[in-house]
N, C-alpha and C positions, 0 to 999 in steps of 0.2 A: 983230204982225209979228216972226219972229223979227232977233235983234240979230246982225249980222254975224258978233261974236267968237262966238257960241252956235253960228252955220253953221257955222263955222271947224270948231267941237269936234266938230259932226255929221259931218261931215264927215270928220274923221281917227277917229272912233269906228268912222262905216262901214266903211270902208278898212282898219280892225284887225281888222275880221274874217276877213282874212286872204287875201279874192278880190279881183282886181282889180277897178275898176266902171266901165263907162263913165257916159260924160258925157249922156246921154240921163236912166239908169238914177237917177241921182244928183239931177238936175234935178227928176225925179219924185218921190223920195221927198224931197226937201227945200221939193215944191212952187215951188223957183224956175224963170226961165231957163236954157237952155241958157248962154246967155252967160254970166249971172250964174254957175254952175260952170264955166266956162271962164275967167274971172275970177277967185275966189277961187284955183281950182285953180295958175295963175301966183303967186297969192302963196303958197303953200303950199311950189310947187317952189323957189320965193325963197330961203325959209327951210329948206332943204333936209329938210322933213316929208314930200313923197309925187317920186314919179316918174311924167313922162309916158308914158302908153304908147298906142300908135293906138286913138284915140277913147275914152280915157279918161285912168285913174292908179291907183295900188298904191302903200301904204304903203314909205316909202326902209327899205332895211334899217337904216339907222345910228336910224332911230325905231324898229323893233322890236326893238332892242337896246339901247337908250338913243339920246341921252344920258338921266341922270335927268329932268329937268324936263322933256322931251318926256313919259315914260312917266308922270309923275304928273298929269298933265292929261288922259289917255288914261283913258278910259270915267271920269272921275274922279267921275261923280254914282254910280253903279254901286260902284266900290272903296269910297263912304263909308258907301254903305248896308250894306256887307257887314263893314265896320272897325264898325261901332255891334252889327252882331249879333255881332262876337269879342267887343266887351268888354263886352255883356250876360254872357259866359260867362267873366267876369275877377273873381274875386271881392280886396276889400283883402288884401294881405300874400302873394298871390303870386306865384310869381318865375316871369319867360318867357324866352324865347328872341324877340327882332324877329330876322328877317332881313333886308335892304339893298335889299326890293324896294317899288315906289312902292306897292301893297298897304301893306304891313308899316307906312310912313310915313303913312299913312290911319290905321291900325288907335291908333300912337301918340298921332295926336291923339284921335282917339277913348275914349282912358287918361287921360286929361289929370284926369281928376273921380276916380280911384282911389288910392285912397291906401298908403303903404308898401310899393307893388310894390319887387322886386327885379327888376332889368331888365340882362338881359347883351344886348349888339348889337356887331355891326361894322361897324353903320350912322352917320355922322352925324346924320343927319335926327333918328332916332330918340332919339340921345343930346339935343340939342337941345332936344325935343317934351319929353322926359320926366326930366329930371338937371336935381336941384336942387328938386323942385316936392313938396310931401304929403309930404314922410318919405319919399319912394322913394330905393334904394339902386342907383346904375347904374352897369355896370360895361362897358367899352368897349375893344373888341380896338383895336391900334395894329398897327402896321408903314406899308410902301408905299401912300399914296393913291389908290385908284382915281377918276378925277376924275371919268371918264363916271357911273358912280355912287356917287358920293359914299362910301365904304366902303371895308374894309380886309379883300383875300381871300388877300392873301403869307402863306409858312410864320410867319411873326413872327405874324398874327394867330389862326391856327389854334392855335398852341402854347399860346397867351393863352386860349383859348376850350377847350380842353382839360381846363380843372381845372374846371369847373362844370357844373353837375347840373341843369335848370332846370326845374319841375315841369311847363311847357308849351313846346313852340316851334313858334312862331308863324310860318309860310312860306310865301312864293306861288311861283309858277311860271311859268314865256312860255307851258307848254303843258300841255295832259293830253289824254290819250285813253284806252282800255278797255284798249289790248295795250302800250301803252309806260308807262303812270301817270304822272307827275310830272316832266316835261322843263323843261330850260332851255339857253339860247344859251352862256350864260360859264361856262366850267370850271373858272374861280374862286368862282363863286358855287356851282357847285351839289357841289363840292366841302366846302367850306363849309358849306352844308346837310345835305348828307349827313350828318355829324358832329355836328352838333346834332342833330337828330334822331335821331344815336345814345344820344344821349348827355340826352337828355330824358326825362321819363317818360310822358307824353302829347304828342300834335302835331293841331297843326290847320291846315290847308290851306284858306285862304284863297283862294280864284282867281273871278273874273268870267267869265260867260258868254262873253265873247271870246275866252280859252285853251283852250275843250273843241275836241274831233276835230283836234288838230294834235297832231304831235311834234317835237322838237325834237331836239339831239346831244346835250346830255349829261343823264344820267340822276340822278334828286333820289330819288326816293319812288314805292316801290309801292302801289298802296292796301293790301296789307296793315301797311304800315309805317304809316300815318295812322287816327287815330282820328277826326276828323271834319273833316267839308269843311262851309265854309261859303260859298257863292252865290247870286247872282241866277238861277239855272237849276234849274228843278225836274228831279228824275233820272228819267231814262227808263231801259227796259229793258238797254240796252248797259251804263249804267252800274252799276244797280242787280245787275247779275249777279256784277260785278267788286268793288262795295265791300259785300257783304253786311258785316252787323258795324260796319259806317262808319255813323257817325250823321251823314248829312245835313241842313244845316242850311240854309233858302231866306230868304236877305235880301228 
């Protein structure tokens, strides 16, 4: 029998994929009650996770935008299988780029066994996971706290993140699709990105099955700007047109 908290997580997984569901729909694919999602679904809206809507729910926007600790429990078996195949490709000594997204925070723990990375982030999480542990050298942008996610996206940290070269940087995205590539919600974040990934020499695109065929406002990465995507999603035609050259990588 699945365990309540496990329903819960299926439950906000389904819902991140981006369509509404009703409560019929939902019942179905989790095998329970109608009631039974019509119950959990109240505690969800509780906890301000999903919105009701006639005869069903859809993910609250303030979860598909943060806070962090909502977004890193989101598809979170999914983002760690995909953090264990980036740091197959993380060899000792060296130095990345994390960016501040619940991805990026998988991927750090998933580093934890590597040793003397150089790690530049203007993530906490990330600094936390990885400063201090194996000889690694980490280097942490500062300015204004974003609290929703945890990270520092003001000109103070950008200026800080400016003088380093990072031979990979490591980034996820709220979205991708074929005609827009590489979207996100916060124009401090993908600002931010942007830059490092100027400013790296390889980049890897981290994102879960849950981000493909949406776009988002503001623009991170073209696929010609990425060298490799790593996912839970084998590439189909649409995509394979647009990242010729992209070594696709399937967790």
């Amino acid at each position: 029998m699945m365990k309540r908290r496990d329903r819960r997580q299926e439950m906000l997984d389904l819902l991140a994929q981006g369509e509404p569901l009703g409560i019929h729909r939902l019942a179905d694919t989790l095998a329970v009650s109608d009631e039974t999602v019509r119950r959990e679904l109240r505690l969800l809206e509780a906890d301000g996770l999903i919105e009701r809507i006639h005869g069903g729910a859809r993910l609250a926007k303030s979860v598909e935008e943060g806070p962090f600790e909502a977004r890193l429990h989101r598809n979170a078996a999914a983002k760690q299988r995909i953090a264990a195949a980036v740091a197959r490709t993380v060899a000792d000594g060296d130095s990345l780029y994390l960016d501040a997204s619940s991805t990026a925070f998988h991927v750090a723990q998933a580093l934890k066994g590597k040793r003397d990375l150089t790690i530049v982030t203007n993530a906490l999480g990330v600094a936390t996971e990885l400063g201090g542990r194996h000889g690694n050298r980490l280097y942490l942008a500062g300015g204004e706290l974003d609290e929703r996610y945890r990270a520092f996206f003001d000109p103070t940290a950008r200026a800080y993140l400016a003088q380093f070269r990072p031979g990979m940087a490591i980034v996820s995205t709220e979205s991708v699709s074929p005609d827009a590539g590489f979207t996100d919600y916060h124009v401090g974040e993908g600002e931010l990105c942007r830059q490092m990934i100027a400013q790296s020499r390889a980049v890897t695109m981290a994102v879960d099955a849950s981000k493909f065929d949406r776009a988002s406002i503001v623009a991170v990465a073209s696929f010609a700007e990425v060298d490799r995507v790593v996912t839970d999603r084998a590439v189909d035609p649409a995509y394979a047109a647009v990242a010729a050259g992209v070594d696709w990588m399937a967790a």
